[in-house]
Structures are given as structure tokens and as C-alpha cells.
N, C-alpha and C positions, 0 to 999 in steps of 0.2 A: 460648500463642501461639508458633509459630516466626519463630525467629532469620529477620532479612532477609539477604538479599545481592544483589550485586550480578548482573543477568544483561543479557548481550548480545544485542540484539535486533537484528535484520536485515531489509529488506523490499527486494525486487527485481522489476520488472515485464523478465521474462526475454523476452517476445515470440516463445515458440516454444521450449519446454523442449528439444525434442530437436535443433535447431538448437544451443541453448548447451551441448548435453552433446557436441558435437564439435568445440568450441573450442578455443583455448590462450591461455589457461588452461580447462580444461574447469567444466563446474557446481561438481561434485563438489568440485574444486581450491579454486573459491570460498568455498565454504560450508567446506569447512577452514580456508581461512588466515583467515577473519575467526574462529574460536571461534566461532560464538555459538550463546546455549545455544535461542534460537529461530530460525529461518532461514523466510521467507514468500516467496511468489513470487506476481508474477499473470501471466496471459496464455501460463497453460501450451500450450494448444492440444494438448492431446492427450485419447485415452480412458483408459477403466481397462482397461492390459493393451498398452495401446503405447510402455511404456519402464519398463526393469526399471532401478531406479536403488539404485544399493548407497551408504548414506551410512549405517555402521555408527556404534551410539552411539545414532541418532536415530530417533524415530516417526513415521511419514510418516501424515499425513491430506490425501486429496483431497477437490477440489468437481470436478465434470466437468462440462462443456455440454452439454446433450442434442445440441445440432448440433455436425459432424464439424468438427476442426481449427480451435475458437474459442474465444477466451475460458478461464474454467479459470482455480482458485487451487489451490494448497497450500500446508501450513502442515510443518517437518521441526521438531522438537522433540525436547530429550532427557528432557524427563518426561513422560509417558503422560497425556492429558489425560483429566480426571474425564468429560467430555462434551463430543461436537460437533453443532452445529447449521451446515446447511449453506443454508436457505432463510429469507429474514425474511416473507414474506408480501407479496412485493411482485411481483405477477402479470405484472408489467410485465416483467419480465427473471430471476423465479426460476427459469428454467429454464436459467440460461448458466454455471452454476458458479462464482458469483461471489462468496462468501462463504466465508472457515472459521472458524470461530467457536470456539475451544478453553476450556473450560473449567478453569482450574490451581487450587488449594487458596488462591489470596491473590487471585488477578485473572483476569479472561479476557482473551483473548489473542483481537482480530481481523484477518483478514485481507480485505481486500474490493477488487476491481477494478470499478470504479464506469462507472456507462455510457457513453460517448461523445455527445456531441451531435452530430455528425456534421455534412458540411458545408453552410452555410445553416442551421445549426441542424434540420436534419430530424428528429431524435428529443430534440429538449428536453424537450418534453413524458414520455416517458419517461422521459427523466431524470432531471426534477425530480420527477418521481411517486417513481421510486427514491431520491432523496435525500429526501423525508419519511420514505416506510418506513423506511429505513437510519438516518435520526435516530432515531423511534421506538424501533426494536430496540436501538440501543445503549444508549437511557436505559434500558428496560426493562433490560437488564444490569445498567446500573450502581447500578441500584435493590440488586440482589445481591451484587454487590462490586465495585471496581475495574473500569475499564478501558482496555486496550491497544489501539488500532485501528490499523493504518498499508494500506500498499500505494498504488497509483495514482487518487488521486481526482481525474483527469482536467479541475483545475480551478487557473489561477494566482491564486490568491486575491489580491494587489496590484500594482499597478505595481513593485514591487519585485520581484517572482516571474516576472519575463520580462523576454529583452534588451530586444522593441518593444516596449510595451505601445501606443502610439498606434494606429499600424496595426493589430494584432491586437484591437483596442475591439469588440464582438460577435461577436467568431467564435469557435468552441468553443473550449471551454477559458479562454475569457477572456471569456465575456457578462456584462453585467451581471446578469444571472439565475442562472446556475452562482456567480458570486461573492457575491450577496446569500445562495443557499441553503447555501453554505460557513460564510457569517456566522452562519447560525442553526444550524448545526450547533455553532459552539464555543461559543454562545450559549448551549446547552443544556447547557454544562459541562463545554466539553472543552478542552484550551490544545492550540495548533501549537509541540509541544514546539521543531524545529528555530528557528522566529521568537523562540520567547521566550527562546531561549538565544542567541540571534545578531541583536539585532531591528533593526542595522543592517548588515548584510553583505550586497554587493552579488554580483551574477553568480556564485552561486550555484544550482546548476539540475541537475535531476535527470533530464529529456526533451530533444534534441535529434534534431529531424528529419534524416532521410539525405541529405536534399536540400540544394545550396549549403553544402557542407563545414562546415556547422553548427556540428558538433562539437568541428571543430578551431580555428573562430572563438567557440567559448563562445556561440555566437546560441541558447540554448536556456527551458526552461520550468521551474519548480518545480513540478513538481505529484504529486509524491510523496511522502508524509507519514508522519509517525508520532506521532497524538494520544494523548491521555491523559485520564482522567476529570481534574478540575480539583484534587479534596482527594489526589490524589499527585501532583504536578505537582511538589513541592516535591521528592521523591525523583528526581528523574531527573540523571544526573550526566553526561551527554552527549550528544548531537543530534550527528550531522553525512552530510556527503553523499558515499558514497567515489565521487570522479570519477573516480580513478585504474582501478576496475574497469571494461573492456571487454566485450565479446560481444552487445550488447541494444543500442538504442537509448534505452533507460534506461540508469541506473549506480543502483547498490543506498544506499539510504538505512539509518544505522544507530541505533540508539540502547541507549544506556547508562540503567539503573535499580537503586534497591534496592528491593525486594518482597519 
């Protein structure tokens, strides 16, 4: 069996890859200064073949949306992953590139941008059909080894995970329905690595609307995660949220493990 170590794991919902690659600090910038040996993004919005991105070291796997400038995950790694899987079977939204699913020698490694319930809840339905698939397929994984999920699950799982939670009581991202099916997802075996390592730490938040300077009053959402099958849960040696990174209207989530 090989030696474990520790690897740096990264997840960032960039809202438009080629927007953040004209930044400053640029993409690329990013995904350096943190190390890490995985780097995930959602909400690329782009195709295959409209941004040549040089992030040497690293192997780049995409998911693409069949529709132009939407949605879209990647996954930049420095080990070549054994297999990827880019569809769970959930008819419902397999066509928006919204999964990378990497297979490594110890754990799989996922990436997933989960649907929006949009407002008045118009597509819940959707996206509670997607949140059983997406449970499903991850046990199914973890049936085989390990596993790594993170990216933007578009859902405040507590009163703890948003400035309002009162006002915000059924609107996406914060329905009782997105939050119960959040429940049965770590139900199935998975810990919210960032809570269980901080399970009292307040206004911390990884989403921040552009609207009413949000960001700059900390008025924002948690809903960007990085889970883990439950029997290594004990290996993870850091959670946290780097607020300090600009460019998105997210800030990139990071975590620390031995595997």
C-alpha cells in the first residue's frame, strides 16, 4: 500500500473562466499561489476550444454545457487521473457539464456545480431530482474507494451558513427542501468537512451577491463545500474559506488531507 501524504485541495465557482483569466490577480496567478495539488472550478461558461489556458505541471479535464456560455466544470490536477466520468444519469440537467469526476489510485476526486433553484423556486423540481442522482452516484463511488466532492452546492445548509437566514426562509438556496435534501446527502456518509472542523464559526461565507455591497458588509451565503466519504473524514487536516481571493463572486474554498 502507498505511503499517504498530505494534498492541497482547492474548489472555486469562477462564474465565467475567461472573465477571471483577465484579472488581477489573474486565474492562473491563483491556482499558483495556493499549490495545490488539485485545483476544481465551476461555472466555467465556456466551450472546448475557447480559452487556451497554460497552467504547466497540471492536467486539465473538462465537462462543457451543451448550451453556449453556461454552466461548465473543470477539474486541473497534477496526477493524471486513472478515469473520468462526466454524466451521473440524471436526465434532468446531464447535459450542462456539471460534473468531473476523477478517478486517482486512493480516492476519487469530485467536482460538481449543482443546479439552481431559481427564483420562486422554478426549477426545484430539477433539482431535487438532481440531488438524488448525485447522491446515488457518489455512494456508488464510495462503494470503490474514497471520496472527495466539493464545488458549489448551491444550498445554505443552516441558519449558521447565511447573514439573513429569516428573510431568506424558502428562497433558493435556502428552502426547506434544498436543505433537507443536503441532509440526506451527508446522511449517506459524507461529513461537511469545513462545519466539522469549525462547527461554531460564524460569517463565514463563500457567495456574496453583487448587489448592496454585499461583500464588503460580509452579507453573504456558505454554500460552497468540500465533503468527504465519512471513514476518512478523520484524515483531513484543514477546511477553510480563502475570502481573501477576488475575481468571482464566490472566493475559493480549500482543503487540506492525507490520502
Amino acid at each position: 500500500m502507498s505511503a499517504t501524504r498530505e494534498l492541497r485541495l482547492v474548489s472555486w465557482n469562477v462564474n465565467g473562466l475567461r472573465a477571471v483569466m483577465k484579472k488581477d490577480p489573474s486565474f492562473v496567478d491563483v491556482v499558483e499561489a495556493t499549490g495545490a495539488d488539485v485545483f476544481a472550478v465551476q461555472e466555467t461558461k465556456l466551450q472546448e476550444g475557447q480559452i487556451e489556458l497554460d497552467l504547466p505541471g497540471y492536467h486539465q479535464t473538462w465537462s462543457y454545457a451543451e448550451r453556449k456560455g453556461y454552466s461548465g466544470t473543470a477539474v486541473f490536477s497534477r496526477e493524471e487521473p486513472l478515469r473520468v466520468i462526466n454524466h451521473i444519469g440524471a436526465p434532468e440537467a446531464d447535459d450542462e457539464g456539471r460534473v468531473c469526476a476523477l478517478e486517482f489510485p486512493s480516492y476519487w476526486f469530485v467536482d460538481v456545480y449543482t443546479p439552481n433553484a431559481q427564483n420562486e423556486l422554478a426549477r426545484i423540481g430539477t433539482r431535487l431530482a438532481w440531488d438524488a442522482a448525485y447522491r446515488d452516484f457518489l455512494c456508488g463511488l464510495a462503494a470503490e474507494k474514497p471520496v472527495v466532492t466539493c464545488g458549489d452546492f448551491n444550498v445554505a445548509h443552516n441558519e449558521i451558513d447565511l447573514k439573513n437566514p429569516g428573510p431568506n426562509r424558502g428562497n433558493a438556496g435556502f428552502s426547506d427542501e434544498e436543505r433537507e435534501s443536503f441532509t440526506r446527502l451527508l446522511d449517506a456518509g459524507f461529513t461537511d468537512t469545513f462545519r466539522a472542523r469549525h462547527p461554531d464559526v460564524t460569517d463565514a461565507y463563500s457567495w456574496w451577491s453583487y448587489r448592496f455591497n454585499a461583500r464588503k458588509n460580509n452579507a453573504g451565503w456558505r454554500i460552497d463545500y468540500f465533503l468527504v466519504s465519512n471513514d476518512i473524514a478523520d484524515r483531513v487536516t484543514g477546511a477553510s474559506i480563502l475570502s481573501e481571493v477576488y475575481g468571482s463572486d464566490h472566493c475559493p474554498v480549500e482543503l487540506t488531507i492525507e490520502l
